[in-house]
N, C-alpha and C positions, 0 to 999 in steps of 0.2 A: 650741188650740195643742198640741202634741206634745209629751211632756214630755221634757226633756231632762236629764239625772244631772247637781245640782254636785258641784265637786271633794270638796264634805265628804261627800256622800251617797255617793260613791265608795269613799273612806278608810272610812266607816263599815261599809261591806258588804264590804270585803276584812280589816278588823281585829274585827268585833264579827257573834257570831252572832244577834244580838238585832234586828240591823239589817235581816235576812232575815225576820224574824216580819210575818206578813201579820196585815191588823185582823180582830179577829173580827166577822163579818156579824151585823148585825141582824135578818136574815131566817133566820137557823139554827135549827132545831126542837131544838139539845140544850140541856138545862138550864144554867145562868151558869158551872158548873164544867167543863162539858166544852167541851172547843176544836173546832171546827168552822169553816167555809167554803161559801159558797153551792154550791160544786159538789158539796158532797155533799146538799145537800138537793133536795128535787121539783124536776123542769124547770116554769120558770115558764111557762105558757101562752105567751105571744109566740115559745116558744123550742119549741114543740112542730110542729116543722113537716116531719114525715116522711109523705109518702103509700104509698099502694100501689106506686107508680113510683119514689119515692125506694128501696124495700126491692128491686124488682129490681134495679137501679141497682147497690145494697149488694151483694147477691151475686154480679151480673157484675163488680164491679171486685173482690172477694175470689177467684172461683174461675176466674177465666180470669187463670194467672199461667205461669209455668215450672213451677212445683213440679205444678198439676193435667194440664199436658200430658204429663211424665213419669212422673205417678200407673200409668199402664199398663206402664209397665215395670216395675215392680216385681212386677205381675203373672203375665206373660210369662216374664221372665227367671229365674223360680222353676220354671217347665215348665209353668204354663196356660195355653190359648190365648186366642185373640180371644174366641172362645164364652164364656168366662169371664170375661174382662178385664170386658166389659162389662153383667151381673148383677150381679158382686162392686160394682161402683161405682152402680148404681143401690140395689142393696140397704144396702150402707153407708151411701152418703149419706142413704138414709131414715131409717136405723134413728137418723143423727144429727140429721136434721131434726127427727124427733120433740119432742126435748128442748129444740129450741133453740126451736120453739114452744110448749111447753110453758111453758120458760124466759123467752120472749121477753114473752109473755103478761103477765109482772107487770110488766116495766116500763114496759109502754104503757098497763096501766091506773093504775098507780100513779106510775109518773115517776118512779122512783127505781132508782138502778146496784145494779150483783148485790153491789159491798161493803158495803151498807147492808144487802140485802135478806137478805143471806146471814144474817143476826143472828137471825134468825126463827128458823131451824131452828136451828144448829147455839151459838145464844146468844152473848150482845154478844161477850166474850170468845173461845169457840173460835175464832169467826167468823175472827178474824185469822190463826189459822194455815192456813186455806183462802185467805185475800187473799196472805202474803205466798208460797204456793206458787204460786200463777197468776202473779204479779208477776214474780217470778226468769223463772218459761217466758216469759211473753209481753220479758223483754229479752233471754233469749238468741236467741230465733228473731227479734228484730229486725235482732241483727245478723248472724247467719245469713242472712235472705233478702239482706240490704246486702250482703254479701259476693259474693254471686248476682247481684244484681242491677248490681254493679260489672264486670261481662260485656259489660251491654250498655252501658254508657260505652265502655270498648273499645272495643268495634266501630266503634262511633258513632264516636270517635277517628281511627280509624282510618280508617274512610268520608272525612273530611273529610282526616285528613293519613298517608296510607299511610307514612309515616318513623317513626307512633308505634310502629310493630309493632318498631322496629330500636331502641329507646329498648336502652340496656345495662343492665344489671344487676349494681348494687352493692351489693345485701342478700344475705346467707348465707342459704343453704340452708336454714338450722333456724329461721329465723323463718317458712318457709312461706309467703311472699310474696315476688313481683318488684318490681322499680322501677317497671316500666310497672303492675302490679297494684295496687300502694301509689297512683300515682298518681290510678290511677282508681279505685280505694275512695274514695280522700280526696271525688273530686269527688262521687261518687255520695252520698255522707254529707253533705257539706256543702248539695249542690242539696235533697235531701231534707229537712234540717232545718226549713228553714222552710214547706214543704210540712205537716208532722204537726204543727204547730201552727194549722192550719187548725180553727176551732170546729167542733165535731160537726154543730151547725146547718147551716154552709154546707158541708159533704161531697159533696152532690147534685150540686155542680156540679162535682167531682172524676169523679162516678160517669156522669155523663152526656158527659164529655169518653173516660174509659175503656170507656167503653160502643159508643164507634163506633168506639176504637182498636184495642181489643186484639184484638175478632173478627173486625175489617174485616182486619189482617195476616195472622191466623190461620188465612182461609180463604184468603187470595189466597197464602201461604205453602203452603197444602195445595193449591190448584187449578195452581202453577207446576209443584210436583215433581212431582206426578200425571202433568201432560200432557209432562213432558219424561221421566218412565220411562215412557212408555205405559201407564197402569196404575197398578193399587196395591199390585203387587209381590208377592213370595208368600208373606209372613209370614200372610196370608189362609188358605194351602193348607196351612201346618206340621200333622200329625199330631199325637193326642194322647197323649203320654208320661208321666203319670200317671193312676196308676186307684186307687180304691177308697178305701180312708179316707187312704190319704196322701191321695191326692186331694182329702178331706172336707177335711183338716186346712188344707192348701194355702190352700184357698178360704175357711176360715173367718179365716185370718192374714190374707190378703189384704186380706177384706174389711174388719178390724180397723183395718190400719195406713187404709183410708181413714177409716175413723170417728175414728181417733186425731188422725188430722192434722185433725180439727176439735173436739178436747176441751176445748179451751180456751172458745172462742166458743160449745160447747152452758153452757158455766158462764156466761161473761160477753155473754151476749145482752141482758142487759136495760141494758147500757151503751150500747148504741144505740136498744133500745125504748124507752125511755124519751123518749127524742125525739119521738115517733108522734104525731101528728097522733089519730088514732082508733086503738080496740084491735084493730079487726079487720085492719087492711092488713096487719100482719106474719104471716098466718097464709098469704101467698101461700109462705114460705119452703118449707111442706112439699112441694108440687108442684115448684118451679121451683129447688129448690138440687139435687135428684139432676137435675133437665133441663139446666142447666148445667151439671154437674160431667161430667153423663157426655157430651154432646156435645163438651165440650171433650177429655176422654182418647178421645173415638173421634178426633177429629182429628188428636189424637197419635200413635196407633195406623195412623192411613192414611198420616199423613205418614211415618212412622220405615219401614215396609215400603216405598213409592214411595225411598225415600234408599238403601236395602240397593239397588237396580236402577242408581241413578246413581252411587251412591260405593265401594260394593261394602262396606257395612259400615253396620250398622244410627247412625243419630243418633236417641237420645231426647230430645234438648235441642236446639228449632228454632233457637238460637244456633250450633248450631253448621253450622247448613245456610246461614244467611244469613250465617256468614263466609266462606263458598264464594261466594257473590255479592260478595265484594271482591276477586276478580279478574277480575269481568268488567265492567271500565272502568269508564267514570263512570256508566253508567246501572245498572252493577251496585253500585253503590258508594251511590250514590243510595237505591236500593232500598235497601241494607243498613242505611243511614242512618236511614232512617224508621220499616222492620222493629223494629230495636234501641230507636228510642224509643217507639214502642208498647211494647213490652216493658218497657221504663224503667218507664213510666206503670203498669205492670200491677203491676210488683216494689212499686212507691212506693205503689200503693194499697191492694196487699193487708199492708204493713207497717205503714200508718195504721190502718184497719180492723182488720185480725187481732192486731196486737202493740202500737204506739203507744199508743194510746188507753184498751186492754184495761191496759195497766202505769202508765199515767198516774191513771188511776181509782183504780188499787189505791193507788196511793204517796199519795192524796190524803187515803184516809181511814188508812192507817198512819202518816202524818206532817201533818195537817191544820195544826199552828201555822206550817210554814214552807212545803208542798208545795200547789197546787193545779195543775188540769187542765194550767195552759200550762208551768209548773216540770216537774210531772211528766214532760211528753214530751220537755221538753229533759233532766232526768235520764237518761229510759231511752235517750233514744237518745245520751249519752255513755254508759251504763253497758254497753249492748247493741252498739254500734258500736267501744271503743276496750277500756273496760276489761278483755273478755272475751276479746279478742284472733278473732274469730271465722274470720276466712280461717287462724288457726294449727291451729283446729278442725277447719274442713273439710277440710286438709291431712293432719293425723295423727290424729288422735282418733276410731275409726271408732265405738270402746267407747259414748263419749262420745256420739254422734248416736241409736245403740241407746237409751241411757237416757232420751233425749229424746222419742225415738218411744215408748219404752215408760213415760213420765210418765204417759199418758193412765188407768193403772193406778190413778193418786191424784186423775185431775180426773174419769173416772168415775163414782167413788160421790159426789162434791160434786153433779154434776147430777143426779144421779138425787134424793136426799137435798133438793136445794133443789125441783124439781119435786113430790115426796111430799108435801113439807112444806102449798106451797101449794094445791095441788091437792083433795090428798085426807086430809089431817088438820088444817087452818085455815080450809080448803074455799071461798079466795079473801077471807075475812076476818082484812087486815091492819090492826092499831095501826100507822100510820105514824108517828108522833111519839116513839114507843114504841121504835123500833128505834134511835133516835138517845141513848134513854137506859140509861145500863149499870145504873140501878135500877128499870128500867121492868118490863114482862109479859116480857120477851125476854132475863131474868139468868138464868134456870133456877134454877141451883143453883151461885153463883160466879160465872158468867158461862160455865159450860158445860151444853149440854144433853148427857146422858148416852146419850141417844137418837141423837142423831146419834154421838157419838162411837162408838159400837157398830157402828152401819151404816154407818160410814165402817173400818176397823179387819177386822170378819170378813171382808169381800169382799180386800180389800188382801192378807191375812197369807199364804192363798192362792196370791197370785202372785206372790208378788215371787221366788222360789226360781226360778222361770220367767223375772224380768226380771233376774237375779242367772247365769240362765245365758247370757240375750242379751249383757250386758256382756261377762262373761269368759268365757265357756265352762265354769262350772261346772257337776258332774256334777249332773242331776236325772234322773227317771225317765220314762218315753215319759207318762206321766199327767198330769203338771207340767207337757212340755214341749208337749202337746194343752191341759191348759186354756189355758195361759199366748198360746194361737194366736188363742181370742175374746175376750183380757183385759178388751177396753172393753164390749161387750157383758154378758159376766158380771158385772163390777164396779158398772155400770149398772144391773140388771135387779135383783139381789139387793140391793144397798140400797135399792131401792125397796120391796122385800116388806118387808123387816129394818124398815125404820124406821117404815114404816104401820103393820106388826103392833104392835113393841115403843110408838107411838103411840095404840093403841089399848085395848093391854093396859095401859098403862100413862100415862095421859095425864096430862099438865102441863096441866094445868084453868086455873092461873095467864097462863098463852101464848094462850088461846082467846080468842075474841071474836063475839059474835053477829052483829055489821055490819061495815063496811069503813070503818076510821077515817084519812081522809085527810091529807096535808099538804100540799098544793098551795097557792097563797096567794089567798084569798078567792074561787076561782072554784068551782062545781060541774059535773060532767059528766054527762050522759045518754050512753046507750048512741050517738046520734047525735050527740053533741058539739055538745049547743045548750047555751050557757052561758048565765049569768045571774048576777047582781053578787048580792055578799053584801053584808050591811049591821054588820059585826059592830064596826065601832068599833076596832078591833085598833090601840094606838099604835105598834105594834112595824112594822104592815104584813103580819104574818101570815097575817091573817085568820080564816078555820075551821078551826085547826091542829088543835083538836080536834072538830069538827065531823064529820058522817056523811054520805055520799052520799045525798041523799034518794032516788034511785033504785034503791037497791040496798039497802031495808030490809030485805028478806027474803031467807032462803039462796035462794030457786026464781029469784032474778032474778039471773040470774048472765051475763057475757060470757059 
């Protein structure tokens, strides 16, 4: 039976904070005094159900959205051409794939999100100042893309009742939103709510529904405007008007802001690998996130040229091509109707995926007595959709968007720094049990490792004079404002040397570990994922919480 609030349980959760405290799980790996919740501990086998088709899935409904069809204008409209628009987006999206399998890597062999894992490296303590930085970005671009993606309710709107477009407008000016705008933020917010509560488990069938939608519009949008300009118009034929190291510079920016606009998810990958079925399916990412990314900005790119032929004026935003199909009657209106919710579907998925989820994780383990997974998303997306006011953002705040783009400056050295860590100085031998305790191998010194905090800090100091001239226009030097053009790159690449070396010259012996000490509950895994029952007796239900992989006794057996 469904359970339903009485009136006292009501009264108690509007008057007593206490009344919000969720029980502490039996199944949590931290010692009696730390507070915890099963969503921060291992995914329990039954719940590990990601394949190789589930991860393409993931990144067709994360990177066919509005935001990767207009990726190529920001290219373009700096003065490089096609020729370039599309290297800049293959090469970036590799240089970000990298990390995110690198990253992606721990949590499918170990089952555990990047705010547990993060403790490894940077110790139980610092760890938190890296959660609650990614937490803040992933709610304000939630409500960012909301905002965005309250475009195509409009349309849709308007599809069905062409009178919403004549809706009057009783809000001032300086809130930076209309009546008809407000209204359809509202709906777009509210449809979506119970969408990003959707368990991470069942996602698949989100990604398998976006999967036929969003590329099946997106071509049939590109094959309409094509064959009614003849062509694909002559943004093809534009000449090239920069050369030499501007040129270099151009191209290395470019390619940046596309690595930056996936900074976030190169950090928090392992909040969906974790899920994984087997550790190897997420390693399709590396091939098939630049194959999407850049097939979708070439599509961008043919469409926006083929639109300069018919409207006489470049559209980067296919929204705005399919409002042009709501004057032409009901089969244009139709069309328009469906267009927009494919687009809906693509906004809504890449907000679960990219930001939901990623802020819900973080709030889980910075507030565990009262937050877990499904609190969390209803959090961020009040905190991301109202309290940040985000369409007042998009309106005036151009500083403010700069700063966004140029965060990736601080989520940079965090992946590179968590990738080091695992990789090539723990050398895939984690304490899992270990991370969940603040007096465990993973305190350092206080609860900070020194190490990390170094290689997170020299790459940063760097550039922020660079991201300090993006905001306002302060004076720096042609040097400053060249590094500050490959910031995620640089920031990436050098905490990586920074923290292997200063780990090696200097190692926390205490942090090491010969085997891989798991906390999944009484199953073990083979490379093949043949399982086999443990027999440990565990009252708690734990299992082998200190237990080792039998198949990974030795460093040479490694994923």
């Amino acid at each position: 039976m469904k359970y339903i609030p009485s009136g006292t349980s009501i009264k108690e959760h509007c008057t007593s904070v206490r009344a919000w405290e969720l029980p502490k799980q039996d199944s949590a790996l931290a010692p009696p005094e730390v507070w915890t919740n099963a969503d921060m501990d291992p995914v329990p086998p039954e719940h590990q159900t990601w394949t190789l088709w589930t991860w393409m899935g993931y990144w067709a409904t994360d990177t066919i959205n509005l935001g990767t069809w207009e990726t190529a204008s920001s290219v373009i409209t700096v003065g490089l051409t096609w020729r370039d628009a599309i290297p800049v987006m293959v090469v970036g999206t590799t240089c970000v794939a990298i990390p995110m399998v690198l990253n992606g890597a721990i949590g499918a062999r170990l089952h555990i999100p990047f705010s547990v894992v993060i403790r490894s490296s940077f110790g139980y303590y610092l760890a938190y100042f890296c959660i609650a930085s990614r937490a803040i970005l992933a709610m304000f671009w939630l409500g960012i893309q909301g905002a965005n993606g309250a475009i195509c309710v409009t349309v849709m709107l308007r599809a069905i009742w062409p009178s919403y477009n004549d809706i009057p407008n009783t809000i001032p000016d300086s809130a930076g939103i209309t009546t008809q705008g407000m209204v359809s933020y509202f709906l777009f917010w509210i449809i979506q709510l119970p969408l990003l509560l959707i368990p991470p488990t069942r996602l698949r069938y989100l990604f398998m529904i976006k999967l036929i939608a969003a590329p099946v519009t997106a071509i049939a949008t590109l094959g309409w405007i094509v064959h009614k300009a003849g062509g694909g118009g002559e943004l093809f034929n534009l000449p090239e008007t920069k050369h030499g190291s501007e040129k270099a510079y151009l191209w290395l920016s470019s390619m940046s802001a596309v690595t930056g606009s996936w900074a976030t998810l190169a950090c928090n990958i392992p909040d969906f690998s974790r899920y994984a079925r087997t550790s190897k399916g997420q390693y399709v990412q590396l091939p098939f996130l630049p194959i999407i990314f850049t097939l979708c900005g070439v599509l961008g790119i043919v469409t926006t040229s083929a639109s300069y032929v018919l409207y006489g004026d470049y559209y980067w935003n296919p929204l705005m091509i399919v409002e042009k199909w709501l004057d032409g009657g009901h089969g244009g209106r139709t069309a328009a109707f469906f267009a927009a919710l494919s687009w809906y579907i693509a906004q809504v998925g890449t907000n679960i995926t990219a930001n939901s989820i990623s802020a819900a994780n973080d709030l889980t383990v910075l507030c565990p007595r009262f937050i877990n997974i499904k609190r969390g998303c209803i959090i961020a997306a009040v905190v991301g959709g109202w309290v940040i006011v985000p369409w007042k953002i998009l309106k005036s705040a151009n500083t403010f968007l700069n700063f966004m783009g140029g965060y990736a400056v601080f989520l940079a050295p965090i992946a590179g720094i968590l990738a080091s860590d695992y990789w090539l100085v723990k050398k895939q031998n984690i304490d899992v049990p270990a991370l969940y305790d603040p007096h465990g191998r993973y305190r350092y010194r206080s609860g900070v490792n020194w190490r990390a905090a170094a290689a997170f800090m020299i790459p940063v100091a760097p550039l922020l004079p660079g991201l300090g001239n993006s905001i306002s226009s302060i004076a720096v030097s042609d040097g400053i404002k060249n590094l500050y053009s490959f910031d995620w790159l640089f920031a990436f690449v050098l905490s990586i040397v920074l923290y292997t070396g200063l780990s090696w010259v200097f190692p926390a012996r205490e942090s090491l570990s010969d085997v891989t000490i798991f906390g999944h509950d009484a199953i073990y895994y083979s490379e093949d994922t043949e399982r086999r029952e443990d027999s440990t007796g565990n009252e708690k239900g734990l299992g082998a919480v200190d237990g080792v992989d039998v198949t990974r006794k030795t460093s040479t057996e490694k994923l």
